[in-house]
N, C-alpha and C positions, 0 to 999 in steps of 0.2 A: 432387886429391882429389874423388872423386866425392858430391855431398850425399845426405844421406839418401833425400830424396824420387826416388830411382834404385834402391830397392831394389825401388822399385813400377814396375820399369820395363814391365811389360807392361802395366800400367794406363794410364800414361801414351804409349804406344803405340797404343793404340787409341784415345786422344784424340787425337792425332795422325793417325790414320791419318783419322779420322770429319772434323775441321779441313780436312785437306788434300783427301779428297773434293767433301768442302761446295764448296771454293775453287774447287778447278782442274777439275770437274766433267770435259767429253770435252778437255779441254786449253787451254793458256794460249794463245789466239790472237795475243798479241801479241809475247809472246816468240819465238813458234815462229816468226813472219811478218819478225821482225826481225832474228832471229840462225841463224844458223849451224845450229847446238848444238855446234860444235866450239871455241867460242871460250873464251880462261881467262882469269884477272881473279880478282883479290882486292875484297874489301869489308869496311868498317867498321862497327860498330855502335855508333855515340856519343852520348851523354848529353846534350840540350837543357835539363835542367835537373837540378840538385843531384837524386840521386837515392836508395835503398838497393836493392841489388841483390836479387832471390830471382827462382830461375829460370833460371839462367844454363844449367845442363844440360839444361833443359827448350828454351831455345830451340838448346841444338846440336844435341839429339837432334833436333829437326823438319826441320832443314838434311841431318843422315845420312842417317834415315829417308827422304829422297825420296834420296838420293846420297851412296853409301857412299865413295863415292871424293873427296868434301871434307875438307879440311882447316878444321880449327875453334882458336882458339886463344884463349882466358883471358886476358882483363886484368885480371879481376878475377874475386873469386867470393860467393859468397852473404853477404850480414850485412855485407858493406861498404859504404860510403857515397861513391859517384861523385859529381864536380864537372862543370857544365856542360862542356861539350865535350870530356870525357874519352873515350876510345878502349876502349869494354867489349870489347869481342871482335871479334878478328879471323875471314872465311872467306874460302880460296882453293879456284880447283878451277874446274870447269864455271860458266861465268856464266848457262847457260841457269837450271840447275839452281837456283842462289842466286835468282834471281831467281822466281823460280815458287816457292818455299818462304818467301820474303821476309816476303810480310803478314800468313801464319800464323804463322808463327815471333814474329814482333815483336807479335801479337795476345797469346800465349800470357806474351812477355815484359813485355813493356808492363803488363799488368794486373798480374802479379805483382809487378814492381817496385812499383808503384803502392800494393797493399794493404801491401806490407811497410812503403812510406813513411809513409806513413798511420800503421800500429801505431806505427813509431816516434816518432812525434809523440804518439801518448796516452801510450807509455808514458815517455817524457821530462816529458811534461805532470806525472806524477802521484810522479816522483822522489822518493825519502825515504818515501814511505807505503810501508805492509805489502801494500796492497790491486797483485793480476794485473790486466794486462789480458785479454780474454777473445774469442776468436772467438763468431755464436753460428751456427746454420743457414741464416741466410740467406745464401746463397751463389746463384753461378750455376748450375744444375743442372747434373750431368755436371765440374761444373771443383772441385766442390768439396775434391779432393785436393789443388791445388794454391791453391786460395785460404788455407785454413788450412794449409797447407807457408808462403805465404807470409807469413800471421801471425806463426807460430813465428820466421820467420827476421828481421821486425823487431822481435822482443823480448817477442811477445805468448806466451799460452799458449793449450791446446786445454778446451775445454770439451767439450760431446757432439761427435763427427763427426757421429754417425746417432741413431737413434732406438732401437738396439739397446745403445747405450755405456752408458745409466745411464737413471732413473728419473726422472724428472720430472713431478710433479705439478701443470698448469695450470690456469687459469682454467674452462675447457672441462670437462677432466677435473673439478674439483672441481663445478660445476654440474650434471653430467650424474648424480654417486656420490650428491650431494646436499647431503654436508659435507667439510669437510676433514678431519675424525676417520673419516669414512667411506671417503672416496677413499686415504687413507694406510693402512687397516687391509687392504682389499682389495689395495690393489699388494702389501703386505707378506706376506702370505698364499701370494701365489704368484710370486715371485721370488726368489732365490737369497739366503742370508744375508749373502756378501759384496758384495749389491749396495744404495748408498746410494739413499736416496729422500731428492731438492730438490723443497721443494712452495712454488708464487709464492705471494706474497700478496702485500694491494693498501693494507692498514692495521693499524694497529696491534691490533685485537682477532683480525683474521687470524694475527698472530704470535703471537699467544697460542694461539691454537687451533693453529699448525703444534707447535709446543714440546708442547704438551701432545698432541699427536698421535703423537709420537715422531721428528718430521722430522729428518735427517740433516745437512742442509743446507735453509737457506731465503732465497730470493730476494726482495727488496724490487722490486715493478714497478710500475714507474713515482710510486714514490711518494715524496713533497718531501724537502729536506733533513733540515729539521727534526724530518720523522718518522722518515724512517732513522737519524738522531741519538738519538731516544731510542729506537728499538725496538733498538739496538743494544746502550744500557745496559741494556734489557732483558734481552735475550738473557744479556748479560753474560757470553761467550765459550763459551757450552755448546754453540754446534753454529758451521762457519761461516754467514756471509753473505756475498752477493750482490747487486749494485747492477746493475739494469737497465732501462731504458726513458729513450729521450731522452738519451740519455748522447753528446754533442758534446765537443771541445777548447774550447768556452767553459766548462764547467762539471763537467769530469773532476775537477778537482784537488778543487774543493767535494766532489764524493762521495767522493773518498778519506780526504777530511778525516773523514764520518762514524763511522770506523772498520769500514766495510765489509772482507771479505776478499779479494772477485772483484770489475770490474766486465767486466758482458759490453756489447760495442759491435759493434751490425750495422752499421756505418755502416762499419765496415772492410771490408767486401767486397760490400754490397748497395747501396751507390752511390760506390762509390770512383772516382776520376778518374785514366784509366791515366797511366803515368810516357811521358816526351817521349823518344823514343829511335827514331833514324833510322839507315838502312841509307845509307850511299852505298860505289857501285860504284867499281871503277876499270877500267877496259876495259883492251885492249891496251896 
């Protein structure tokens, strides 16, 4: 079954094409000097440590995309959870070819696997609460389809992709309009009725002024438990909320405890640590 993030397949094709560029530049000197190109051989793709899969079609497609004539095969697929030295996908075919596609391919995979493990750890972390976990833009430039692909696939959910998905009223923005009754009356003015406006705030007299502003949704940033505890009673369920800034697995579960609705966590994709997953060959 093909995953979702394949419907964007031209997208992700030209990630690929731009990867495989980068790599193999006027050709792989060492492949070409070593083999043949007529030689075939299978290879493994297996798991050095406990892992959650997302990405799995994104690393076959880099493997075709150089060589339509490979053979690709599924041991597993998206939103599954591999064991150290499990056997994720098999490829046969051209070993020149596998091999000169290898470290994009596993670049592409690696990371995604990575970000989804990650989600899944917050969102285990925060089990029994009401509150999402949340991708937010910090992402790699250019990979950002596939980094929130791989959000979604360890359990997390999408918040903005871009900056055209919703309304968001910042720090920035509210400094530059002057107030938050001001920066909220202007977006309001000229955006679309069914588009919600989230405006941050940083305290509790901020959440007064979002509410009476007519905010949609509002974001607590970066601001302590305690006080998203009571701006929450505040609130007292008349728009949702949002828990952001500084948000680690040491202290997910505390925010969700606040009764926040969302919490957003860059830490899922703007310093994530790829997953351990190695290619080995098998020659003739």
């Amino acid at each position: 079954m093909i995953s979702d993030i394949m419907l964007q397949k031209y997208a992700i094709h030209r990630l690929i094409q731009t990867a495989l560029e980068e790599d193999v530049g006027a050709g792989d000197i060492t492949t070409t000097a070593a083999l043949t190109g007529e030689e075939i051989g299978n290879a493994r793709a297996v798991a050095k440590s406990d892992t959650v899969v997302a990405g799995i079609d994104v690393f076959r497609e880099t493997f075709l995309f150089l060589d339509g004539g490979l053979k690709f095969t599924k041991r597993f697929h998206d939103g599954q959870t591999v064991k150290k030295g499990d056997i994720v996908a098999e490829i046969s075919g051209n070993l020149a070819s596998i091999m000169v596609a290898e470290r994009v391919a596993l670049n592409f995979f690696q990371r995604m696997c990575g970000v989804a493990t990650m989600t899944r750890r917050f969102v285990d972390a925060i089990e029994g609460s009401k509150a999402k976990i949340l991708h937010t833009r910090k992402t790699v430039p250019g990979l950002r389809i596939l980094d929130t692909y791989a959000v979604r696939t360890g359990g997390g959910s999408s918040h903005r992709f871009g900056l055209s998905d919703g309304a968001l009223v910042k720090d920035n923005h509210i400094a530059a309009a002057g107030s938050i009754a001001r920066a909220v009356a202007e977006v309001r003015k000229r955006i679309p009725l069914t588009v919600k406006i989230e405006v941050e705030v940083t305290n509790i007299r901020e959440v007064q002024e979002a509410l009476a502003a007519g905010a949609d949704v509002i974001m607590f940033d970066n601001m302590s438990l305690s006080d998203m505890t009571t701006a929450t009673a505040l609130v007292a369920g008349r728009v949702p909320l949002e828990a952001s800034g500084n948000v680690s697995l040491d202290n997910v579960k505390k925010v969700s405890e606040t009764g926040v609705d969302f919490i957003s966590v860059g830490a899922l994709t703007h310093s994530v640590k790829a997953a351990d997953i190695s290619l080995r060959v098998e020659g003739r």
